[in-house]
C-alpha positions as CSV (number, residue, x, y, z in Angstrom):
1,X,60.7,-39.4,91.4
2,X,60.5,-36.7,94.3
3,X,58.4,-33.8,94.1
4,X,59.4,-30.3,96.0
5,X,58.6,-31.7,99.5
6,X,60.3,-34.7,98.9
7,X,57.3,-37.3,98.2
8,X,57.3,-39.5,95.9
9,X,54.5,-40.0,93.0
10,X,52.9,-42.7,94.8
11,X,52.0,-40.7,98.1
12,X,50.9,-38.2,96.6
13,X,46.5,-37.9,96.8
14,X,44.8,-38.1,93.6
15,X,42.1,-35.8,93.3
16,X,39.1,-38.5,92.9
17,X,40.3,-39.9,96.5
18,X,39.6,-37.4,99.7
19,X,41.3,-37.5,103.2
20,X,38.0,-36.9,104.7
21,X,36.1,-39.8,105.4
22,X,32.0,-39.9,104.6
23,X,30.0,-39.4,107.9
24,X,28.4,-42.6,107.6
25,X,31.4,-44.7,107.8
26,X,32.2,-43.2,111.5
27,X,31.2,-45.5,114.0
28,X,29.4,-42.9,116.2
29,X,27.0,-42.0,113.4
30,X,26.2,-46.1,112.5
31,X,26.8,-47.2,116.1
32,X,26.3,-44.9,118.8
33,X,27.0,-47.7,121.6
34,X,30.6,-48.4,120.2
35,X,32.2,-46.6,123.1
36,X,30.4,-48.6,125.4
37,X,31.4,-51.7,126.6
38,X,29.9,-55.8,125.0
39,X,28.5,-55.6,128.5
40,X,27.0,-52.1,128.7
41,X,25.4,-52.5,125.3
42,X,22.0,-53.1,124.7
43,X,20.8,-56.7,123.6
44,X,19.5,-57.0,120.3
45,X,15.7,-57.6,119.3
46,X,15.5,-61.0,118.9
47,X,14.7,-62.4,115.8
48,X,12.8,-65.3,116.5
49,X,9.8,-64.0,117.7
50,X,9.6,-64.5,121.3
51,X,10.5,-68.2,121.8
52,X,13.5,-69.6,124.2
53,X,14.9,-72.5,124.1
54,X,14.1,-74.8,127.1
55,X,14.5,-78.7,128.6
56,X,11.6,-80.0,129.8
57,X,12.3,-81.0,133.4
58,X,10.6,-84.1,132.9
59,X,11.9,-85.7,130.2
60,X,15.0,-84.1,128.9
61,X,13.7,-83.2,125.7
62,X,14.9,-79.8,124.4
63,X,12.5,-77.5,122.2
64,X,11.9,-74.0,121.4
65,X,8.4,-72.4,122.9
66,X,6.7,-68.9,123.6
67,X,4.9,-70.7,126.4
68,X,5.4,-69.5,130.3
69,X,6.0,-73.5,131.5
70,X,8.8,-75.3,130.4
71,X,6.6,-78.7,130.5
72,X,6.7,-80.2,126.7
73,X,3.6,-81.2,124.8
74,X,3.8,-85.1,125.8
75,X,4.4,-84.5,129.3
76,X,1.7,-81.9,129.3
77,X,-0.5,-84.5,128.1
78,X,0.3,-87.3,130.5
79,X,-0.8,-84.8,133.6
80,X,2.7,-84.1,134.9
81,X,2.2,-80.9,136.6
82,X,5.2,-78.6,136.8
83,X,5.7,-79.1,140.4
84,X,6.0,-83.1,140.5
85,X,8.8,-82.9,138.1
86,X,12.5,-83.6,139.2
């Protein structure tokens, strides 16, 4: 049926549901970079505590460290320095 304006029942707002949203579910409140662009945004902390991913030049194996050279244990321990590596 179609009230006085011309809507029908199932338009019409109930009065438990709002029109205004909740100030949390705007993106400018819970993400004030949204505007920005992927690019433009900052990176997120990362959570795995400081290590990176590397290759040992060496030998080719690939590990996660927090150390500054990218030498793994093994080679480390044979006396390849970092600079006689491939």
């Amino acid at each position: 049926m179609k009230d006085q304006n011309g809507n029908s029942e199932n338009d019409q707002i109930h009065p438990d549901q709002s029109q205004k949203g909740n100030p949390a579910d705007c993106t400018c409140v819970s993400n004030p970079y949204a505007s920005l662009p992927p690019e433009l945004r900052p990176k997120p902390k990362s959570t795995m505590g400081g290590l990176r991913k590397v290759t040992c030049p060496n030998c080719g194996l690939k590990y996660w460290t927090n150390r500054q050279i990218d030498l793994c244990i093994d080679c480390e321990k044979k006396g390849v320095q970092h600079s006689e590596t491939k």
